[in-house]
C-alpha positions as CSV (number, residue, x, y, z in Angstrom):
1,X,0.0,0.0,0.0
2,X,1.1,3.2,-0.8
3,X,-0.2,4.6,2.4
4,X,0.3,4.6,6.0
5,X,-2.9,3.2,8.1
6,X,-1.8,5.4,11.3
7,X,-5.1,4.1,12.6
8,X,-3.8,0.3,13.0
9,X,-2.7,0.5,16.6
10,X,-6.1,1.7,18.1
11,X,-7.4,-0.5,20.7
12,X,-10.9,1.1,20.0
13,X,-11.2,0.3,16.3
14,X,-14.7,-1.2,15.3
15,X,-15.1,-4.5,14.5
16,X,-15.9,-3.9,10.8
17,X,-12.3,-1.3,11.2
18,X,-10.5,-4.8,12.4
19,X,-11.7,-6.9,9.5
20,X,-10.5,-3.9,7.0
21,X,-7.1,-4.2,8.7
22,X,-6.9,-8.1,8.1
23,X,-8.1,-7.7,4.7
24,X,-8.7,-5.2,2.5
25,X,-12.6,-4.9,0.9
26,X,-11.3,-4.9,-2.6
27,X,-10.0,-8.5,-2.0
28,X,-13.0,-10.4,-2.1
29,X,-12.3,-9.8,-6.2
30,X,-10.0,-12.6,-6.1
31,X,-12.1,-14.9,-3.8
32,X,-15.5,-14.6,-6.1
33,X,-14.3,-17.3,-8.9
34,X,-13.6,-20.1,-6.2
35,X,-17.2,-19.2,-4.2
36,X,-18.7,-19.3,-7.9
37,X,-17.0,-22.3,-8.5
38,X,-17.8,-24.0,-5.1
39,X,-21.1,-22.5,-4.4
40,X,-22.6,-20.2,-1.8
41,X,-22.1,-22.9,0.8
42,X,-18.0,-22.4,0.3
43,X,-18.3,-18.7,1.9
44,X,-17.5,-18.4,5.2
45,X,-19.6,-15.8,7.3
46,X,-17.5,-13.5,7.9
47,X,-16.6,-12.8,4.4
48,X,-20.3,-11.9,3.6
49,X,-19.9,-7.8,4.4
50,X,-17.0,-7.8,2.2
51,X,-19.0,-8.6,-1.2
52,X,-20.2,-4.6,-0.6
53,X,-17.0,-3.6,-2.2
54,X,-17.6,-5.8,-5.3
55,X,-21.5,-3.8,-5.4
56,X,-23.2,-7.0,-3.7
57,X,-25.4,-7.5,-0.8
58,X,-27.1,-10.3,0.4
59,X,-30.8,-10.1,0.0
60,X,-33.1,-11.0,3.0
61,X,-32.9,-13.7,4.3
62,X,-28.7,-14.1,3.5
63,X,-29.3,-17.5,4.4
64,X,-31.0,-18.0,1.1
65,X,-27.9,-16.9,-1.0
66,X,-29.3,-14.2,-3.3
67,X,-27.3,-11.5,-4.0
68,X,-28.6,-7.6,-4.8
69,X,-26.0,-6.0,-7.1
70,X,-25.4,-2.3,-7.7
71,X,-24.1,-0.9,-11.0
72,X,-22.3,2.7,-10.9
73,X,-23.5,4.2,-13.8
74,X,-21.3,7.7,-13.4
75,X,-23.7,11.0,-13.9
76,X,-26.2,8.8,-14.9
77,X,-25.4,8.1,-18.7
78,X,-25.7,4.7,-20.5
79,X,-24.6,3.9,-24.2
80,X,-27.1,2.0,-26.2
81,X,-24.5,-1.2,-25.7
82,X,-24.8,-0.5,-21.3
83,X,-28.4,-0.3,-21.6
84,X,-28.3,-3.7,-23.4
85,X,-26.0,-5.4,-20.9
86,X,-27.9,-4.6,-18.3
87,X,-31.1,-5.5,-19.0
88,X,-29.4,-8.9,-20.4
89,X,-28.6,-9.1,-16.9
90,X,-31.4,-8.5,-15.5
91,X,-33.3,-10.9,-17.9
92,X,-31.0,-13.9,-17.8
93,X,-30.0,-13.5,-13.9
94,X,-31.8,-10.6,-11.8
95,X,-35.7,-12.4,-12.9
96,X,-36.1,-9.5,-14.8
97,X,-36.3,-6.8,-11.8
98,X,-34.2,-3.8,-13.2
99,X,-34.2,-0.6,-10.5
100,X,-33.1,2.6,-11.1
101,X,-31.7,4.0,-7.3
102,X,-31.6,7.5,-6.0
103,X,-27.5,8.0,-7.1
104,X,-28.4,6.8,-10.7
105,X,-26.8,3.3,-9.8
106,X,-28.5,0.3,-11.6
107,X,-30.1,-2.2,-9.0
108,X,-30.6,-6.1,-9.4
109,X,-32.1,-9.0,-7.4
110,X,-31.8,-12.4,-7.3
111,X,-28.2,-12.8,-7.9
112,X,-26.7,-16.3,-7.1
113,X,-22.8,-16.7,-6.6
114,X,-22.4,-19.0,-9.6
115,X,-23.7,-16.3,-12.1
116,X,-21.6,-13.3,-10.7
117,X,-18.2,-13.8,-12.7
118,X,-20.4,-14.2,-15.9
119,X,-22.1,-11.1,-14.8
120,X,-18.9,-9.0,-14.0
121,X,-17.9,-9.8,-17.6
122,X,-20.5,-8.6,-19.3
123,X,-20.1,-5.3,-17.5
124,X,-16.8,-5.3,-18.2
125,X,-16.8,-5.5,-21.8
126,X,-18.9,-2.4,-22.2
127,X,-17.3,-0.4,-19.4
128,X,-19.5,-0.5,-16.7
129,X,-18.8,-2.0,-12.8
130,X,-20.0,-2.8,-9.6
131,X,-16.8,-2.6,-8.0
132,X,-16.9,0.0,-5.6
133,X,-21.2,0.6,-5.6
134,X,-21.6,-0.2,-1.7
135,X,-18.4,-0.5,0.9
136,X,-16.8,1.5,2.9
137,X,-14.9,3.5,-0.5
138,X,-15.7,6.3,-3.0
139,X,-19.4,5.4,-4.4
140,X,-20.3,5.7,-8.2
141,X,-20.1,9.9,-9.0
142,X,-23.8,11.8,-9.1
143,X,-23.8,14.6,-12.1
144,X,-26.3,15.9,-14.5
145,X,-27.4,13.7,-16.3
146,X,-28.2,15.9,-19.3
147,X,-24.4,16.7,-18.7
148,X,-22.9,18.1,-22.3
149,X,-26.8,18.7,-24.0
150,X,-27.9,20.7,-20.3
151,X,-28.7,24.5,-22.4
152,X,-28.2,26.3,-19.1
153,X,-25.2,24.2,-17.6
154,X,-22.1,26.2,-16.6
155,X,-19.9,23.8,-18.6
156,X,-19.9,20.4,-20.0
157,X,-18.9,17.6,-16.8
158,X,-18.8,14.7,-18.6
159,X,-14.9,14.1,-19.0
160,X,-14.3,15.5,-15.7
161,X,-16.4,12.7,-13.9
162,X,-15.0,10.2,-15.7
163,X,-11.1,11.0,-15.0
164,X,-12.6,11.1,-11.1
165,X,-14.9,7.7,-11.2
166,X,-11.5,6.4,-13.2
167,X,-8.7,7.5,-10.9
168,X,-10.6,6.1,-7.5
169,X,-12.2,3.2,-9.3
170,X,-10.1,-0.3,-7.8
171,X,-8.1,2.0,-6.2
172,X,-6.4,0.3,-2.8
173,X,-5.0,3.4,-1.9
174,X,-9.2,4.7,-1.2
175,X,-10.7,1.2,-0.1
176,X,-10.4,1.4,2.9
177,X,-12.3,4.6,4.2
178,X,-13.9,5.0,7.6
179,X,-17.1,5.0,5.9
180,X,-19.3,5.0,2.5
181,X,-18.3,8.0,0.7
182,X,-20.4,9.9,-1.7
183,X,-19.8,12.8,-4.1
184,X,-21.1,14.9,-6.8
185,X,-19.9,16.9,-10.2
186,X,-22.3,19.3,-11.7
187,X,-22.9,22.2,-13.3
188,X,-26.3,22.1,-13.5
189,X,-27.5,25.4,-12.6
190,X,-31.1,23.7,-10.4
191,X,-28.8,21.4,-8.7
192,X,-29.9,18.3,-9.9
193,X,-27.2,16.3,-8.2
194,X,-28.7,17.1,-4.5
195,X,-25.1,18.5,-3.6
196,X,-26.2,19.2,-0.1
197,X,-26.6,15.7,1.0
198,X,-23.6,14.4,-0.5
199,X,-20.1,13.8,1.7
200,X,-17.9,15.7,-1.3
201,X,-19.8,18.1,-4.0
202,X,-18.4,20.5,-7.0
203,X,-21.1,23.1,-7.9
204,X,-21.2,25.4,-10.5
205,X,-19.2,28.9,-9.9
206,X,-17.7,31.7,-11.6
207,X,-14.9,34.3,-10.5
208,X,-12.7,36.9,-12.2
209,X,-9.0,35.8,-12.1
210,X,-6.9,38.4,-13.6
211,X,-9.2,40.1,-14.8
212,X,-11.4,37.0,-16.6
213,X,-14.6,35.3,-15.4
214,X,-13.1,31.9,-14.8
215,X,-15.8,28.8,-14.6
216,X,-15.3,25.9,-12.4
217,X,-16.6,24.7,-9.1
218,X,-17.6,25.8,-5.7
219,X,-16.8,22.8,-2.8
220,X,-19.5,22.0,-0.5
221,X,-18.2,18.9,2.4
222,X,-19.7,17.3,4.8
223,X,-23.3,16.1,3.9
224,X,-25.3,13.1,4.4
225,X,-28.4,11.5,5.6
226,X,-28.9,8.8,7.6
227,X,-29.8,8.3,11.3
228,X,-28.5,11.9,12.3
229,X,-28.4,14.4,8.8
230,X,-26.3,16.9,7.9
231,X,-26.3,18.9,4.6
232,X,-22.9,20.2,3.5
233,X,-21.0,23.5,4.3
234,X,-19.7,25.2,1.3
235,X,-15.9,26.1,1.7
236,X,-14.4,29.3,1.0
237,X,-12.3,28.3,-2.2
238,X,-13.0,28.2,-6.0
239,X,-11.7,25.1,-8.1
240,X,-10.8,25.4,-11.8
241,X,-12.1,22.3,-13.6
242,X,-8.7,21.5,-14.2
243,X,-8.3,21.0,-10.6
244,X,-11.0,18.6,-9.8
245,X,-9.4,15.5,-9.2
246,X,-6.7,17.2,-7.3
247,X,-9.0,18.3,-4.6
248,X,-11.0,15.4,-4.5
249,X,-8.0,13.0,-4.2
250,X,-7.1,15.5,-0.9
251,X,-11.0,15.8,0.5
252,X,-10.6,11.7,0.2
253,X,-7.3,11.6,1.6
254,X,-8.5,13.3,4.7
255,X,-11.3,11.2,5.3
256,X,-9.5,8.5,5.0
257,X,-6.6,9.5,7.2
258,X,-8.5,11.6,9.7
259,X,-12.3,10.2,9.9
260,X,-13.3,8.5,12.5
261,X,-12.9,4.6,13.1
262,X,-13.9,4.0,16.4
263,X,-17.8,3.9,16.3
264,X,-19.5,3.2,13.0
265,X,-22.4,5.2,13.6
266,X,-20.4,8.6,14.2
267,X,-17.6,7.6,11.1
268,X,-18.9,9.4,8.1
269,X,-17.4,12.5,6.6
270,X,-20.2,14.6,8.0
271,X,-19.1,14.0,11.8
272,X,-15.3,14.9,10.8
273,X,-16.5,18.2,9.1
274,X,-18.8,19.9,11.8
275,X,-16.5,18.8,14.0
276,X,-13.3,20.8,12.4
277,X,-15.9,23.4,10.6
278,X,-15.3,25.0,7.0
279,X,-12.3,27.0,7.3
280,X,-9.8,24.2,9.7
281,X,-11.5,21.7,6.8
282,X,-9.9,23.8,3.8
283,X,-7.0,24.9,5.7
284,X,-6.1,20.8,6.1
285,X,-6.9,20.5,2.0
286,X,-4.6,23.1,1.1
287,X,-2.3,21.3,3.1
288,X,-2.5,19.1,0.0
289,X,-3.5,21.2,-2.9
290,X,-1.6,24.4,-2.1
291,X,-3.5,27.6,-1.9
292,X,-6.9,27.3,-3.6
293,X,-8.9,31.3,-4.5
294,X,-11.2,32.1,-2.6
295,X,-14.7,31.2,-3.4
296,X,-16.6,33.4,-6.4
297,X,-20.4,33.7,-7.4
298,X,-23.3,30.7,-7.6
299,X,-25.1,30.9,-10.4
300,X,-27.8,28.5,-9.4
301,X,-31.6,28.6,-10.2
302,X,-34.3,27.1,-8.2
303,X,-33.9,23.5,-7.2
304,X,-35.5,21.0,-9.5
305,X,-35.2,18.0,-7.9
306,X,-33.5,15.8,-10.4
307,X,-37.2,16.0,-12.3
308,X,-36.5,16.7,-16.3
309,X,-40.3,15.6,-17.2
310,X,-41.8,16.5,-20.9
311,X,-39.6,17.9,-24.3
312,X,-36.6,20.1,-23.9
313,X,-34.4,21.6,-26.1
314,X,-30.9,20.6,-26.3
315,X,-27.5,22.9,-26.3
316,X,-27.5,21.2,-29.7
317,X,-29.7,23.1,-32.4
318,X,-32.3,20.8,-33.8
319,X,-32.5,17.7,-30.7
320,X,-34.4,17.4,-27.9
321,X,-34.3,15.3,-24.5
322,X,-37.3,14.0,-23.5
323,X,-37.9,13.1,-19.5
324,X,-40.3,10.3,-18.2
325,X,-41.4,8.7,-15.3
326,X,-40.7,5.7,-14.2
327,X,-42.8,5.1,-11.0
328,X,-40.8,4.7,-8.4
329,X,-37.9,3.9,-10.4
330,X,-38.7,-0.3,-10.8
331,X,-38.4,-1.3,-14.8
332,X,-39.0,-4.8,-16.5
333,X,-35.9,-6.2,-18.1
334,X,-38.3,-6.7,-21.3
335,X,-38.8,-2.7,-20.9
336,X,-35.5,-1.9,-20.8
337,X,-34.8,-3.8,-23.8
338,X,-37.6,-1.8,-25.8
339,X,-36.5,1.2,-24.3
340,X,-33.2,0.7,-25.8
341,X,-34.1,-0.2,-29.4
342,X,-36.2,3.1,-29.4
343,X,-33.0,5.5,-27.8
344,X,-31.4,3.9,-30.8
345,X,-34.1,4.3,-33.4
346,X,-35.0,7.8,-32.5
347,X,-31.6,9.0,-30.9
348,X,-28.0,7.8,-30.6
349,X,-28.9,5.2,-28.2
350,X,-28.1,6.8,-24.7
351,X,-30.2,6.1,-21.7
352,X,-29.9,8.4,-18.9
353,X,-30.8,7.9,-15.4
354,X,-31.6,10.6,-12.6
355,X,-31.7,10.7,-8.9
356,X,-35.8,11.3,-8.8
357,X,-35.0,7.3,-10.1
358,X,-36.3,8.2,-13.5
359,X,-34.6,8.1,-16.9
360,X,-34.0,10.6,-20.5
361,X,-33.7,10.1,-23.7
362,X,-31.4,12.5,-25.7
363,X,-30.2,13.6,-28.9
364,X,-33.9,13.2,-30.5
365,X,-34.3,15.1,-33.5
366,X,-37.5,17.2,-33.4
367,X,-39.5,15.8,-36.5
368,X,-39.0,12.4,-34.2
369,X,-40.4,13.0,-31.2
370,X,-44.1,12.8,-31.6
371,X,-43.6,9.2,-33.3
372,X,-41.3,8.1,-30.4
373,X,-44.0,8.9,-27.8
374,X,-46.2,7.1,-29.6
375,X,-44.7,4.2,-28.7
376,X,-46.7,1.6,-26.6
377,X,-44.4,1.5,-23.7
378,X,-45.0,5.6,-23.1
379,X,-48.2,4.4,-22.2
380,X,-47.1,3.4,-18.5
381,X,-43.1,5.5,-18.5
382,X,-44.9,8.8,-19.5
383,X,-43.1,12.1,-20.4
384,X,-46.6,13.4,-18.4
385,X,-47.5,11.5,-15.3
386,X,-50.2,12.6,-12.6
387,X,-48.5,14.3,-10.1
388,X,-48.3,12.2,-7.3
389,X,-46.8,9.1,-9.0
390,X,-44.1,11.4,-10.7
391,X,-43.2,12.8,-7.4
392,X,-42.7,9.6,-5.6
393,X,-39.5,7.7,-4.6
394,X,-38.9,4.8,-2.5
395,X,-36.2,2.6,-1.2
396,X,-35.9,-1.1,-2.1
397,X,-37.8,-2.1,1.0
398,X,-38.6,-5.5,2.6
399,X,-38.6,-7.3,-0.1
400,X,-35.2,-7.5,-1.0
401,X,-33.5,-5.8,1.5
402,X,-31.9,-7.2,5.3
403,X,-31.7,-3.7,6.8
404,X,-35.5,-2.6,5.9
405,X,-38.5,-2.8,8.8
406,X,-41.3,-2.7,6.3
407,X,-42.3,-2.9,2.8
408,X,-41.7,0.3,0.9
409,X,-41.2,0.7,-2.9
410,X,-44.8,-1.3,-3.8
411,X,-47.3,0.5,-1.0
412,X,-45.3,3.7,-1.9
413,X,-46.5,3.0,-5.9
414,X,-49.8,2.1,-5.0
415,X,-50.6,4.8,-2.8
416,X,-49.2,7.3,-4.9
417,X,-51.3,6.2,-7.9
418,X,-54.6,5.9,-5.6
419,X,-54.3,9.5,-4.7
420,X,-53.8,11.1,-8.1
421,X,-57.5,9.4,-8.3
422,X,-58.7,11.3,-5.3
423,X,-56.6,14.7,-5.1
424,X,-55.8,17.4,-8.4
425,X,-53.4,19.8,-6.5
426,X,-52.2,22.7,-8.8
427,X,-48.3,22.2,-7.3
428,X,-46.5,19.0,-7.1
429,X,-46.1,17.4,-3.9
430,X,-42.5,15.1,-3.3
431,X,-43.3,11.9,-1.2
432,X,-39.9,9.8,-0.4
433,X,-40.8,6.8,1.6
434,X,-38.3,4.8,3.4
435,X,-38.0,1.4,5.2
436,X,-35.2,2.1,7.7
437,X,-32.7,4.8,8.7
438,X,-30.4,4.5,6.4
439,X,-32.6,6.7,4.2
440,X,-31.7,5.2,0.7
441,X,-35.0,6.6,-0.5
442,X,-33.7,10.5,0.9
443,X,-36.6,10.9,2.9
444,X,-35.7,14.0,4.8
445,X,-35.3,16.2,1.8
446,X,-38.9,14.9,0.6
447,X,-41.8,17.3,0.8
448,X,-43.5,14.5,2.9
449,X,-40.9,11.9,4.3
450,X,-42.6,8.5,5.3
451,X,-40.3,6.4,7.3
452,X,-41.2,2.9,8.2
453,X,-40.8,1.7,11.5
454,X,-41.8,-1.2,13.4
455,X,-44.4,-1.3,17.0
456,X,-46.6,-3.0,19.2
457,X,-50.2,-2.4,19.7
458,X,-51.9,-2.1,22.9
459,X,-52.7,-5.6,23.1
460,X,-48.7,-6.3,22.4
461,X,-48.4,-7.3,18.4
462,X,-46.0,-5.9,16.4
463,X,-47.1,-4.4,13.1
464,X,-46.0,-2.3,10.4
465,X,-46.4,1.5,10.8
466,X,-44.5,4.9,9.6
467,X,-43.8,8.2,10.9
468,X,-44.6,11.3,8.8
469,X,-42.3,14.0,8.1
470,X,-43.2,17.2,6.1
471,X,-41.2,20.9,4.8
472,X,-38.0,19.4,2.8
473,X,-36.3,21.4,0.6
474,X,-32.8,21.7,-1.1
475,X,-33.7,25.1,-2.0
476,X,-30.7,27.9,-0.7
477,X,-28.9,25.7,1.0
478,X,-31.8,23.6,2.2
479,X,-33.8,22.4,5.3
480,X,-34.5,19.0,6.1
481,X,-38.4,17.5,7.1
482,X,-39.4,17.7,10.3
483,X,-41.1,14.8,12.2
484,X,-44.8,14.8,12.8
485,X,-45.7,13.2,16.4
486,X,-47.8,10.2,16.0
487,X,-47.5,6.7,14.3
488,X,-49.8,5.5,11.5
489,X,-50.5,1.6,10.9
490,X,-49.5,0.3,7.1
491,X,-53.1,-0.2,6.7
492,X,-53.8,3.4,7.4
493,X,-51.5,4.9,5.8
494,X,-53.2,6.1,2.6
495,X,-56.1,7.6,4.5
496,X,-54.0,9.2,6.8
497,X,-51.9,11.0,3.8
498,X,-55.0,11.6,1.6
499,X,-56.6,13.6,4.9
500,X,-53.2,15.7,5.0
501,X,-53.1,16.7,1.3
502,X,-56.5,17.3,1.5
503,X,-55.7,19.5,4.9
504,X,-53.1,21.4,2.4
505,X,-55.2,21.9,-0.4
506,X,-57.6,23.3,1.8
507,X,-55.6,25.9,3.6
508,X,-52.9,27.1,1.0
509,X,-52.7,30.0,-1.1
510,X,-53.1,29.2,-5.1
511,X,-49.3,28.2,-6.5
512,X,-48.4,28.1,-2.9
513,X,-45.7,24.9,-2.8
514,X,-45.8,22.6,0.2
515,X,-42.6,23.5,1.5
516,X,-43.7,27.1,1.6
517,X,-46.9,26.4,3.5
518,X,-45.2,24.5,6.1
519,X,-43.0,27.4,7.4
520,X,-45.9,29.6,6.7
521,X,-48.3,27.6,8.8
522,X,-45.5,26.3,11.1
523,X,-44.7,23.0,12.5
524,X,-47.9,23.6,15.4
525,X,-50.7,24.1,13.0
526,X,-49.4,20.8,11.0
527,X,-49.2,19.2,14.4
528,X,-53.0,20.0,15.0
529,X,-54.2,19.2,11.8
530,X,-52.8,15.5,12.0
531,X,-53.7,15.2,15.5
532,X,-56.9,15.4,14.1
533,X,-56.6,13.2,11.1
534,X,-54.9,10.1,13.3
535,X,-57.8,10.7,15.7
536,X,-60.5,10.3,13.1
537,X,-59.0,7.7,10.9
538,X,-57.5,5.4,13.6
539,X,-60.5,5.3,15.5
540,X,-59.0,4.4,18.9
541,X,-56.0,2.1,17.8
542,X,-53.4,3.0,20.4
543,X,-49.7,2.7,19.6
């Protein structure tokens, strides 16, 4: 190793820090063809945690021996040969379950230990990997994912996220951080890469140097989710574009070298920063980088979300990208395949994925575009969905995964589609459910968070209920949700979030978002108006 682990000596290292010491994560690469050859049966339990740095987890129960696998899919994009690969995969291995997450990644299910070196080759021989998607390392890259055709973005990211995902992809020197690790590159002037809640972001920035508006990045550390939240701090230095893996190789080296190792819970980037603050943080990185100028001006527009739905235009004269929903991000292999063909009928055969866990289509020449959405498959991935379907996003859930309480990703499809029969709203409303934490499904910058949890009723049984969360933004700077007191049983959940749009619709102004009539109305009056609603629609149940 090229490195010193000053860490080794502590007596208060974490069990997972031990196991890191003993072997590094990236070495269960060389162990996977004699498991594939020998079966699950040949791999010893306490090798399982290390398959997260080859992008696998065991599904629930791990008993059973099937693997989820995560694809880093770098700002999103996909050639027309990527989008074929994986939904061979997904066809042939993952019974045809193809999920788009919340970093772009590419999700599959089903997995068994005899199919994964097959598997790694096919992603090999069109440049994709799971190597690095989970673990305690750098995770696949968010961007803009219309990153080179964006008309408004500050400048084109593409080549600069891949030298990045490249330099830190199988890299020992980086696998073996304190904790995940998560960064974005963008220049998309709404934010589309959530920087906030990411552990390392570049932002769009401009300053006069000498004279000359410059463009390149603003930094922003120290963000996350999780447990206890944090949204980044935005440092006080301006990074030419040239610079970008020169200051990410230092924020990384830092973490590595001076996050925390002892308890797992308090060992992500976030605790290091607010514990140092901005200015001792980019003091250390200059330690590295030299002197970095101080930072310039934001040009950044209102927040979108990651949302790109309907027909733009493109940078390029004459193309359009087209946006569509994919309800909560969960795809047949079959559709992917058709999806495919049509990017490469209509376009040049790029798929693009996006952190609301939908997906683009660009470089569509204008005379094309009504015939591709007459497509049959539009029917259901629409470039128009009703509104509460296209604002939801869930977590994998229950079904497939060991650290989820309750079942997420189907109830959150079904009860999104059942209210778009009941409610028209003339804004959108955001609805992130989750099923643990961990906050895969980003829950607290939702405009209502639903966070599954597990109790007993009165009489002692344990059943599945959620806690509701409301006011998340990433808007100027941001503000997470804030928790609603009171528990709502899975079988009342619908009627409990129908009462509450209905409460909203009732009381706000007209164009008035839901973030901006929560800190109008305040925390209290919400408080009041669901006491009201659990009182009515739980009809005695006691929790």
């Amino acid at each position: 190793m090229a490195y010193v682990k000053h860490w080794a000596d502590n007596e208060k290292l974490n069990k997972s820090e031990v196991m890191k010491l003993n072997k590094d994560g990236l070495k269960v690469l060389e162990d996977i063809p004699y498991y594939a050859e020998h079966g699950f049966a040949s791999i010893p339990k306490d090798q399982w945690d290390l398959f997260k740095w080859a992008g696998l987890y065991l599904q629930r129960p791990k008993e059973a021996g099937y693997f989820m696998m995560r694809v880093n899919v770098p700002s999103g994009i996909l050639t027309n040969d990527q989008v074929n690969a994986l939904a061979g995969i997904a066809r042939d291995y993952g019974r045809g379950v193809f999920d788009i997450t919340t970093r772009q990644a590419i999700q599959f299910h089903w997995l068994e230990i005899e199919q994964i070196p097959d598997i790694f080759s096919r992603l090999k021989a069109v440049g994709l990997s799971s190597i690095g998607a989970c673990g305690d390392i750098t995770r696949t890259i968010v961007g803009n994912p219309i990153a080179g055709i964006d008309p408004d973005e500050l400048f084109d990211t593409r080549a600069i996220v891949k030298e990045v995902y490249d330099y830190f992809q199988n890299n020992e020197d980086f696998s073996n951080l304190p904790r995940k690790y998560k960064m974005s590159i963008s220049t998309n002037l709404k934010n589309a890469a959530n920087a906030e809640i990411n552990c390392l972001s570049f932002t769009p920035a401009t300053k006069e140097i000498d004279g000359e508006i410059k463009k390149g990045f603003h930094l922003k550390v120290g963000g996350g989710l999780s447990a206890r939240p944090h949204l980044a701090k935005t440092l006080d230095a301006f990074v030419l574009p040239e610079r970008t893996l020169e200051v990410a190789i230092a924020v990384t080296t830092i973490f590595r070298d001076y996050g925390y190792r002892e308890k797992r819970h308090m060992a992500r980037l976030k605790f290091l920063v607010a514990d140092w603050g901005p200015e001792k943080f980019l003091k250390k990185i200059e330690e590295y980088t030299g002197p970095l100028p101080s930072k310039g001006e934001e040009p950044t527009q209102e927040w979108n979300a990651g949302y790109f739905y309907g027909v733009h235009d493109q940078k390029q004269e004459g193309l359009k990208f087209l946006g569509f929903n994919v309800p909560v991000g969960r795809l047949s292999a079959d559709e992917v395949f058709e999806i495919s063909r049509i990017s490469a009928k209509y376009g040049n055969g790029e798929v693009r994925t996006c952190n609301s866990q939908n997906l683009i289509l660009p470089n569509i020449r204008a005379e094309y575009v009504d015939e591709l959405l007459a497509e049959p498959i539009f029917k259901r991935i629409t470039i128009n969905p009703n509104s509460f379907i296209g604002h939801a996003v869930s977590c994998t859930g229950i079904e497939y995964c060991n650290l989820a309480l309750v079942e997420t990703k189907e109830r959150m499809r079904l009860i999104a589609e059942a209210l778009d029969e009941k409610i028209t709203l003339d804004v959108p409303v955001r609805m992130h459910m989750i099923g643990c934490p961990n906050s895969c499904g980003q829950r607290q910058i939702a405009d209502i968070g639903i966070q599954g949890i597990q109790v007993r009723t009165k009489d002692k049984k344990r059943i599945d209920a959620y806690e509701i969360y409301v006011g998340g933004t990433l808007n100027a700077g941001g503000k997470f949700n804030e928790k609603l007191q009171g528990k709502v049983p899975s079988d009342h959940l619908q009627a409990v979030l129908e009462q509450l749009l209905l409460y909203f619709k009732g009381e706000k102004a007209a164009g008035e978002s839901f973030f901006d009539f929560v800190q109008r109305a305040g925390l209290p009056a919400f408080q009041q108006a669901f006491d009201a609603i659990l009182e009515a629609e739980l009809d005695g149940i006691s929790l």
